[in-house]
N, C-alpha and C positions, 0 to 999 in steps of 0.2 A: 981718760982723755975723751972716749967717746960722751962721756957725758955732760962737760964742759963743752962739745961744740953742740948735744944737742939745745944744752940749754940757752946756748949762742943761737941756733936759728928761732928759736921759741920767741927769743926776747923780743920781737918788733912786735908781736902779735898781743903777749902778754902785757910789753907798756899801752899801746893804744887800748887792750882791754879792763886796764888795773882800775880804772874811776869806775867803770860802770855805765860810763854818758855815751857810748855807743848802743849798747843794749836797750838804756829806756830813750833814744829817740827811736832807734827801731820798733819798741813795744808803740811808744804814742804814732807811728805811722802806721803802723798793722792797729790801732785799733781808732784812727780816723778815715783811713781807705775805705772800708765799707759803709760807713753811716754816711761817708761825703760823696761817695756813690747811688747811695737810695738816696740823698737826699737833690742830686742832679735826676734823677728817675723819674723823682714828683715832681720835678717844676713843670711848668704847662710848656707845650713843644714848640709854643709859638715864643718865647724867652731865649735868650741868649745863655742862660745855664742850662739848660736841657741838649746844648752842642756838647760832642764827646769831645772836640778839640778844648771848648772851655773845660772840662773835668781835667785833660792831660795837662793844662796849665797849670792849673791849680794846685793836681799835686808836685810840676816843677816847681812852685811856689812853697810849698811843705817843705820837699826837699831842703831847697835853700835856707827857709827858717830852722830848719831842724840844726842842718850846719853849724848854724850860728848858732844853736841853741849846746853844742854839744863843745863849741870853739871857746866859747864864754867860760864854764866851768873848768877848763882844761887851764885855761890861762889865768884864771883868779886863784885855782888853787892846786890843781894835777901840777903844772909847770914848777910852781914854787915850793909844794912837798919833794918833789920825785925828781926834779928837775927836766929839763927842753933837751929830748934825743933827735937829732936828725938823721933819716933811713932812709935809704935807695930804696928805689923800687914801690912797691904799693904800700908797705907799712910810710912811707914817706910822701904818701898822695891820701888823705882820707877822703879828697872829694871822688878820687877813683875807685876807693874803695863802695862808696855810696851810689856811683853809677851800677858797679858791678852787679850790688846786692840789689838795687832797682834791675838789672836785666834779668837777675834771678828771679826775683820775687814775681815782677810781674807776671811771665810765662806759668810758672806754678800757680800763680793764685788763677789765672784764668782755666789753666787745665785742669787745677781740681773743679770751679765753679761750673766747667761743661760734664767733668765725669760725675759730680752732684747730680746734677738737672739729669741725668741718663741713668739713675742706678739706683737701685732699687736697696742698695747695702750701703755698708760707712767704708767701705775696701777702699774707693776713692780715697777720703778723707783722712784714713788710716796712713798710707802710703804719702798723702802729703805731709802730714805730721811727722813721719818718720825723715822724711827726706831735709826739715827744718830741724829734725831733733841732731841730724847727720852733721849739719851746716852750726848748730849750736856748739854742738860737739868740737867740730874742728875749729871755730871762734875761740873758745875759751878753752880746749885740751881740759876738761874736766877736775879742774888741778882741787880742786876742792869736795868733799864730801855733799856738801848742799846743793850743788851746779848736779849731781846726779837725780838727784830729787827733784829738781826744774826740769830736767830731761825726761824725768818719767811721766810727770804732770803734761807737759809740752807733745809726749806723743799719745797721753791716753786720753787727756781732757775735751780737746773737738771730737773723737770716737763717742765718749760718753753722750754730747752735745747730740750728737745724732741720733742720741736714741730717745729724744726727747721728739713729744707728738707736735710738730710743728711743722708748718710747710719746708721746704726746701729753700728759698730763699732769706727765711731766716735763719736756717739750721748753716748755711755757707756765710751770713753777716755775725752769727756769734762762736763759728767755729774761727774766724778770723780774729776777729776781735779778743775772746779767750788764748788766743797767741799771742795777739800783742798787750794782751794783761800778765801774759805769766813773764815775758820781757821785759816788761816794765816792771814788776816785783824783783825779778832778777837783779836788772840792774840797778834798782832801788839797795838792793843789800850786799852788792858789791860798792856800793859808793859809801853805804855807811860803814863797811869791813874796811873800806879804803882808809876811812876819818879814822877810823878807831885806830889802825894799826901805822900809820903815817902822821906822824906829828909834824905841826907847821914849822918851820928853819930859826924861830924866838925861841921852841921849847926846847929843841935841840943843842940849840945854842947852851942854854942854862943846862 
């Protein structure tokens, strides 16, 4: 019995996360954040992209397209494999789920970017990757053998990144970025684990 209701609280998390299309908008946000950052740094300060308020738009404007980019897939094909669950609460809000991960994310990414710039070690870096591998973990509940292997990649790979001879401000744009590349492969091979194992409602049929 206990394990019939755990896997009753599980299921809102596990349907939002069964395509995959959370993960790779999360990977393509973590790895447009930084380069759409340097790339407001360079504009000349007399521009209207070089305001930090224009940058905060911009990425409210990601946000939104991501939305839709993750709305899109869920309805031409997640809905009509797996079929349309409606859930209370935040498994039943994904744009509150997106706010959330945006109030997480940002604070971290700026507290690792200040403990970078101040330290002479990857302990910073380390400690953020672990607190993502944390966040990863409790996403997907590791239900799979491979998702452990994204998890070790996910908390050693910016470490590694670190110890490469480069300044510090590239070493905080491609430790970000190699996070949201190893999300985006994640969720790239959850979507196609999805295809494979979920036949469309014609093959079923026959």
């Amino acid at each position: 019995m206990f394990d019939q209701i755990d896997d009753y609280a599980r299921r809102p998390m596990r349907y939002q996360n069964i395509d995959g299309t959370w993960e790779m908008a999360a990977g393509f946000m973590f790895l447009t954040m930084p380069f759409l950052e340097k790339s407001f740094r360079g504009a000349p300060p007399s521009t209207v992209w070089h305001w930090r308020g224009t940058f905060l738009l911009s990425l409210a404007l990601l946000l939104f397209v991501l939305l839709g980019g993750v709305r899109a897939p869920k309805e031409r094909i997640t809905y009509r494999r797996t079929g349309v669950v409606k859930y209370r609460g935040l498994a039943g809000k994904p744009w509150l789920i997106v706010l959330i991960s945006g109030a997480i994310a940002v604070p971290l990414g700026l507290l690792s970017g200040l403990l970078l710039r101040h330290s002479k070690f990857p302990v910073p870096v380390a400690l953020g990757s672990a607190a993502w591998g944390l966040f990863y973990a409790f996403a997907t509940r590791l239900e799979e053998a491979w998702r452990w292997v994204v998890l070790v990649v996910m908390v050693g790979g910016p470490v590694a990144i670190c110890t490469l001879p480069l300044d510090r401000e590239w070493l905080e744009t491609l430790s970000i970025g190699f996070l949201g590349l190893t999300l985006l492969v994640s969720g790239g091979i959850a979507f196609y684990l999805y295809l494979r194992r979920t036949p469309p409602p014609e093959r079923e049929a026959e």
